[in-house]
C-alpha positions in Angstrom: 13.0 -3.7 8.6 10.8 -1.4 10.6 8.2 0.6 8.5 6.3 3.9 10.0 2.9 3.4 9.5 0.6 6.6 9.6 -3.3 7.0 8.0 -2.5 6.6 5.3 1.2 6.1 4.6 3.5 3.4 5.3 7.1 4.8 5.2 11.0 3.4 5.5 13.5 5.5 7.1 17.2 6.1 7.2 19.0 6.4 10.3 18.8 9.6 9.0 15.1 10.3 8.7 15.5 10.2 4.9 12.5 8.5 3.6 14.1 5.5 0.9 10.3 3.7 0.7 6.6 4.1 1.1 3.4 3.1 -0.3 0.5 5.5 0.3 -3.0 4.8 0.5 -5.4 8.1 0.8 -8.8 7.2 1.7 -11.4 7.6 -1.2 -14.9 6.8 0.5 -16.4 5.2 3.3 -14.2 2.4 4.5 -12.1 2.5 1.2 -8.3 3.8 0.4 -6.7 4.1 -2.9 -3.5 2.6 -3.1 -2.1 5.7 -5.5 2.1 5.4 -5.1 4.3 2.7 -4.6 8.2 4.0 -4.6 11.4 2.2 -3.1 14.8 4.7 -3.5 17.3 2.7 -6.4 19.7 2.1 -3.5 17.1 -0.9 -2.0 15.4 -2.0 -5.6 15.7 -5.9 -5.7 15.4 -6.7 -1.8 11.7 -7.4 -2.0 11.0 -4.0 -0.2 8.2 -3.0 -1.7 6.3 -6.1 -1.6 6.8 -6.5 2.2 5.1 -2.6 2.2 2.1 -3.5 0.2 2.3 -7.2 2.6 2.0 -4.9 5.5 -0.7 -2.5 4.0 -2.9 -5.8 3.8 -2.5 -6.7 7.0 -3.3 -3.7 8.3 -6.4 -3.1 6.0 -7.9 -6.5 7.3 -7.3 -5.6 10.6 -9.0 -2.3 10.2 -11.9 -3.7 7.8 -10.8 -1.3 4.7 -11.0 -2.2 1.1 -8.5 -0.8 -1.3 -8.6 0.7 -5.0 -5.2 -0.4 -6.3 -4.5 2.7 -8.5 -0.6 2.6 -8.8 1.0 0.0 -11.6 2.9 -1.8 -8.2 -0.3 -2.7 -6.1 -2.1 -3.1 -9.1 0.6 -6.2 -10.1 1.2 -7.1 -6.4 -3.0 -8.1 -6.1 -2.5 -9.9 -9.5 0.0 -12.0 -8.5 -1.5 -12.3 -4.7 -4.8 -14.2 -5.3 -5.4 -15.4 -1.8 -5.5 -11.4 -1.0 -8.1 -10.5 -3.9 -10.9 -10.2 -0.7 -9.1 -6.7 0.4 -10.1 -5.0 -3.2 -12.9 -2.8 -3.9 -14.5 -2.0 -6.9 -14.0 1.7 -8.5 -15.7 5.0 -7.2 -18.6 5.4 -9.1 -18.8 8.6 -7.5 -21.7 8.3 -5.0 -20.2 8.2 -2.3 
């Protein structure tokens, strides 16, 4: 399974181009993104396909240095349930950034 990976969007394609998955992640302050959507088309529900898209988000927010707001009921569950990945989380906006 090969994901696109943009800014702040990680994306499975068709052979097609049709997007069947992504998780997105806007950023929402200085080194921080919201995870906001989680969605995996009906067709792949079951096959662990989101997970390995929010497995591949944290790797690539440690590698960059980000923290994330888990916004979506998904990512919110996924960190819950993922313990040894509870250093990637940042505490709410308060709005002063």
């Amino acid at each position: 399974m090969e994901f696109t990976i943009t800014d702040d969007r990680i994306s499975l394609y068709d052979p097609q181009g049709q997007e069947l998955a992504f998780v997105s992640f806007p950023a929402c302050g200085p080194g921080r993104v919201e995870i906001r959507s989680t969605v995996v088309s009906p067709s792949l529900r079951g096959q662990g396909v989101a997970g390995r898209l929010l497995e591949t988000l944290a790797a690539r927010l440690r590698a960059r240095g980000l923290r994330a707001v888990p916004v979506c009921s998904y990512a919110v569950a996924w960190f819950e349930k993922h313990p040894d990945q509870q250093d990637l989380l940042a505490a709410p906006s308060d709005g002063r950034d």
